[in-house]
C-alpha positions as CSV (number, residue, x, y, z in Angstrom):
1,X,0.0,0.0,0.0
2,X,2.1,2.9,-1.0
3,X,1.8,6.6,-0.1
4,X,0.4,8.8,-2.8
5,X,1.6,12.3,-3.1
6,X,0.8,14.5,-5.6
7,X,2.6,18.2,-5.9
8,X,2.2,21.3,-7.9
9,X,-0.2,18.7,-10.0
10,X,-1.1,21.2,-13.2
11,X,-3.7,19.5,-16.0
12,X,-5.3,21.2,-18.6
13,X,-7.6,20.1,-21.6
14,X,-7.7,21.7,-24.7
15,X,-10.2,22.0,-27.4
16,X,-11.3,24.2,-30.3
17,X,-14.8,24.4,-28.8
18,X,-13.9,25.6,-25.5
19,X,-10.2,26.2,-25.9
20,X,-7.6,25.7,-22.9
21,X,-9.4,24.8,-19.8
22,X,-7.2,24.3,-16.3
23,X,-8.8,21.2,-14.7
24,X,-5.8,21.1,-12.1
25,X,-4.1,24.2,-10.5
26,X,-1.0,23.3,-8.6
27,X,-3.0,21.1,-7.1
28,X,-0.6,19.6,-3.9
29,X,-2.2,16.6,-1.5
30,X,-1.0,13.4,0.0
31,X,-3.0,10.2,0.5
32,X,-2.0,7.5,3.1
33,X,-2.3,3.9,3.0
34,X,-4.1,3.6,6.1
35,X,-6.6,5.7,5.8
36,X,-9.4,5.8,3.7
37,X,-9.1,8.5,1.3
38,X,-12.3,10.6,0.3
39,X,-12.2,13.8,-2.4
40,X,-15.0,16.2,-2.2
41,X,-16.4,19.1,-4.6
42,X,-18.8,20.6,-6.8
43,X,-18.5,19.2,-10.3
44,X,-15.9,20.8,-12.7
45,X,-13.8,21.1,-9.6
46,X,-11.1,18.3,-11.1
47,X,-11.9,15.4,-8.9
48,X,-12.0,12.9,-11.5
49,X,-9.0,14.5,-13.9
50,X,-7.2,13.5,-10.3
51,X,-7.7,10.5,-10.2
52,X,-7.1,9.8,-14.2
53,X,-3.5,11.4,-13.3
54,X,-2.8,9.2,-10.9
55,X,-3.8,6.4,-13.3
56,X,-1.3,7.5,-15.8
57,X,-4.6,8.5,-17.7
58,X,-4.5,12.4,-18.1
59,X,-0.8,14.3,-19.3
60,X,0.1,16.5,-16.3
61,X,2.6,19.0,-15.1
62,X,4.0,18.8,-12.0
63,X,5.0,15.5,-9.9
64,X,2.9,12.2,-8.4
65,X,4.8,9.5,-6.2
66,X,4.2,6.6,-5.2
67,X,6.2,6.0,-1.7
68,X,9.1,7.7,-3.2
69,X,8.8,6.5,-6.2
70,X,8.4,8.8,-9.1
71,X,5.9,7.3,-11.7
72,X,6.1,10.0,-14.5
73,X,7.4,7.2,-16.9
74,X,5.0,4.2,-16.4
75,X,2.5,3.0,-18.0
76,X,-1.4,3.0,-16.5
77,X,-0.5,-0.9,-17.0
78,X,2.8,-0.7,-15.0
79,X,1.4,1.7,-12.1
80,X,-0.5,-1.4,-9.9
81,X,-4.2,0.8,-10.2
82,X,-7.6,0.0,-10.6
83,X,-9.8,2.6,-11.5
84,X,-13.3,2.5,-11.3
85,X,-14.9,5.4,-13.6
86,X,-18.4,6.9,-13.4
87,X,-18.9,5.7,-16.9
88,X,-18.1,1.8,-16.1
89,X,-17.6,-0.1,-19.4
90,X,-18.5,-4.0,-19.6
91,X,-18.3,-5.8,-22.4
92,X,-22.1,-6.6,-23.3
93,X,-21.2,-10.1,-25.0
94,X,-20.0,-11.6,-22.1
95,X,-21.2,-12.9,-18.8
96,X,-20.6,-10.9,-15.7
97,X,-18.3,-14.1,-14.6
98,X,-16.1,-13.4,-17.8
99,X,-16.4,-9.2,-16.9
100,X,-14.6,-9.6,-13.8
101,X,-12.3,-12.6,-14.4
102,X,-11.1,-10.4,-17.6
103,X,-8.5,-8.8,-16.1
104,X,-7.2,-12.3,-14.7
105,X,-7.5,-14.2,-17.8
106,X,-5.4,-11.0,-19.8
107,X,-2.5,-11.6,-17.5
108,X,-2.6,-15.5,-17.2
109,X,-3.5,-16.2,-14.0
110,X,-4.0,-20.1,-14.0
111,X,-8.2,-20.7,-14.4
112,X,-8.7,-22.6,-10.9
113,X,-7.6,-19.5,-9.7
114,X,-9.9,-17.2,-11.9
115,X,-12.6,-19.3,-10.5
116,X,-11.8,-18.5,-7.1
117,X,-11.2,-15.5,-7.1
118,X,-14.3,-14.2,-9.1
119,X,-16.2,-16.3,-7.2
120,X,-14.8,-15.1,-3.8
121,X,-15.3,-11.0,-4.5
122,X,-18.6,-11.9,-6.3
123,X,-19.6,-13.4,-3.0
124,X,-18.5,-10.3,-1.1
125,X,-20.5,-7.7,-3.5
126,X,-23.5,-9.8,-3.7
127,X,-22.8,-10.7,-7.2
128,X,-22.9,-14.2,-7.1
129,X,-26.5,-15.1,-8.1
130,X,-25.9,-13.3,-11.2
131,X,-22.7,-14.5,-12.6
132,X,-24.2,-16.3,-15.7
133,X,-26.4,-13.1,-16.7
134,X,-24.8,-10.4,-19.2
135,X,-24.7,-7.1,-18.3
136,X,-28.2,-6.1,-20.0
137,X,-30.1,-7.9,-18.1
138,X,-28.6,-6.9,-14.6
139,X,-29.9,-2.9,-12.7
140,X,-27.5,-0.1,-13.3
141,X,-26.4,-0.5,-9.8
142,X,-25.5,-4.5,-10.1
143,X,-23.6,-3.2,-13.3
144,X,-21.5,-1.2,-11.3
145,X,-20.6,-3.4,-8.4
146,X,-19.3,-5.6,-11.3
147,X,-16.9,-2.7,-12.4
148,X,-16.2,-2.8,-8.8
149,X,-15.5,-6.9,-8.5
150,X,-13.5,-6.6,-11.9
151,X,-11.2,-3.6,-10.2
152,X,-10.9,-5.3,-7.0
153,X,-10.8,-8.7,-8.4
154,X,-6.6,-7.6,-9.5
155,X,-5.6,-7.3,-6.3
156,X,-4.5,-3.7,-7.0
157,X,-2.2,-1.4,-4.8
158,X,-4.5,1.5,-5.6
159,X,-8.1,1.5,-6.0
160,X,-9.3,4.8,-7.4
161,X,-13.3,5.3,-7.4
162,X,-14.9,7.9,-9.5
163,X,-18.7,7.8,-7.8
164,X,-18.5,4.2,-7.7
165,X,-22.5,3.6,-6.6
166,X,-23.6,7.2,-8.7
167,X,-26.5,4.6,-10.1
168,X,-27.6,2.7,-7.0
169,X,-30.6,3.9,-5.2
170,X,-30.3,5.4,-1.7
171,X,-30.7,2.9,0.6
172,X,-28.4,0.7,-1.7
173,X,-25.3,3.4,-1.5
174,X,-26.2,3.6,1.9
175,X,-25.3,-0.5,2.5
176,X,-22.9,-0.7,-0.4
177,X,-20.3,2.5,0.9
178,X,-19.5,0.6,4.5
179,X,-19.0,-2.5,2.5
180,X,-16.6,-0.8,0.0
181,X,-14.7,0.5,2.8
182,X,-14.3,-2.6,4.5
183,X,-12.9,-4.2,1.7
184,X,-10.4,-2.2,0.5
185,X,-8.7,-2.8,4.1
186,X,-9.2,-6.2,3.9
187,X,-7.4,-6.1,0.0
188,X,-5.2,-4.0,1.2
189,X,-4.8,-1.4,-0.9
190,X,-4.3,2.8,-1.1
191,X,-8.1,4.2,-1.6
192,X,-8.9,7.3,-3.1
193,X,-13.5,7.6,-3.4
194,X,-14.4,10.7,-5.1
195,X,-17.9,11.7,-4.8
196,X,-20.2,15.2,-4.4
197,X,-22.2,13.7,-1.8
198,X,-21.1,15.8,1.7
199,X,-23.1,13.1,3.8
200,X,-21.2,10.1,2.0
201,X,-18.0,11.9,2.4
202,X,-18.5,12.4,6.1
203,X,-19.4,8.8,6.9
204,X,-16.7,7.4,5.0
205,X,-13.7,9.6,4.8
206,X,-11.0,9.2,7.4
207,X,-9.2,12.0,5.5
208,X,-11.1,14.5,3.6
209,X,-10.1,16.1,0.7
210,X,-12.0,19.5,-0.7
211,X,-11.0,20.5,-3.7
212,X,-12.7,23.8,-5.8
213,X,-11.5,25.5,-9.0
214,X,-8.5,22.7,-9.9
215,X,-6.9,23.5,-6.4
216,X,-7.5,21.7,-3.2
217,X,-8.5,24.3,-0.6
218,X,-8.5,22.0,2.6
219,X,-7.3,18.4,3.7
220,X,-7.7,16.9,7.2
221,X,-9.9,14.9,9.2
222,X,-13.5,14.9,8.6
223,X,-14.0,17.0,12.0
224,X,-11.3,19.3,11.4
225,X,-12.9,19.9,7.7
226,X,-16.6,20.0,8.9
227,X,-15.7,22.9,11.6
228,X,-13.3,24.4,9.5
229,X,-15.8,27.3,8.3
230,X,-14.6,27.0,4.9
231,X,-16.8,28.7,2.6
232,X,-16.5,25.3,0.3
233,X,-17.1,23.3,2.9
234,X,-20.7,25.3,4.3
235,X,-21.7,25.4,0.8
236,X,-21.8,21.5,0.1
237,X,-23.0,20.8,3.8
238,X,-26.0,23.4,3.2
239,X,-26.9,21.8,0.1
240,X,-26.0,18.1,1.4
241,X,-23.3,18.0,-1.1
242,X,-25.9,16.9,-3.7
243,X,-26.6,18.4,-7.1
């Protein structure tokens, strides 16, 4: 579980439609491997174009180590992440088994072992009753626990989460986020969970990120963060962090 510090992080997209937009802004934070790691904000604010730089999946200025480990120069293949995006992609012609044991099968893993260890985080996502099904004929929020298995399923030393239950009903994030939580201890692996929700943030987080305008404006505790009077901060607990 390494360390994960990001410093000076600068990202910017580029377009004819809108031109040159700064998603990050010397954005500096540092995420520990015992804690569970929660990023807050309105959207826009560059939550997810952190996380796609710490996957190796967004060109940045400015430096991201792992440990002390500089990872400019590998590959999203080569950095030991699982990322888990909003807009989770499975492949519609094959069974949610074959989803999650993709990853497995692509690197060789022997196939008593695939079966295993699908099987085993199926079990622990409630996913195993609908391991023969395809993805179209499973909810939106069953389709992204299996993005969830498929990430998780790799053993990786970084889980990023973009939103990872954004489709699940209430009471369904509500279960589902304590679950999450409790696994990526058990896997042991560095967690960074992005979401807008305040309340989610609060119950989760044991340090919370805020970030607003490509720069992140406060990082502590949750209490420190809550009672910090940031104007941020009252802003998404006024609103309950939802949009």
């Amino acid at each position: 579980m390494p360390k994960i510090t990001v410093s000076h992080l600068t990202a910017i997209y580029r377009s004819k439609q809108t031109g040159e937009v700064v998603a990050l802004d010397d954005l500096s934070a540092e995420f520990l491997p015992d804690a569970f790691n929660v990023v807050i904000g309105y959207s826009g604010c560059g939550k997810t174009t952190l996380l796609k730089c710490i996957a190796g999946l967004k060109d940045h200025d400015g430096d991201i180590l792992f440990d002390d480990n500089d990872v400019f120069d590998l590959s999203p293949a080569d950095r030991g992440v699982s990322y888990v995006s909003q807009e989770f992609v499975l492949y519609p012609h094959l069974t949610i088994f074959d989803n999650i044991a993709f990853p497995l099968k692509n690197s060789g893993v022997p196939k008593k072992e695939i079966i295993e260890r699908v099987k085993q985080v199926a079990e622990e996502l409630d996913l195993t009753y609908c391991l023969t099904r395809k993805p179209k004929n499973i909810s939106g929020g069953q389709q992204q626990r299996v993005a969830l298995a498929r990430a998780l399923v790799k053993k990786p030393s970084i889980c990023l989460l973009d939103e990872p239950f954004s489709n699940a009903d209430i009471q369904l994030r509500s279960q589902q986020r304590q679950t999450i939580k409790e696994k990526m201890v058990k896997y042991g692996c560095t967690t960074i969970y992005v979401t807008h929700d305040f309340q989610e943030a609060m119950a989760l987080a044991d340090k919370l990120f805020v970030l607003n305008e490509g720069k992140c404006v406060l990082q502590g505790d949750p209490k420190t963060v809550f009672d910090s009077g940031n104007e941020i901060v009252v802003s998404l607990k006024g609103e309950g962090g939802k949009q």
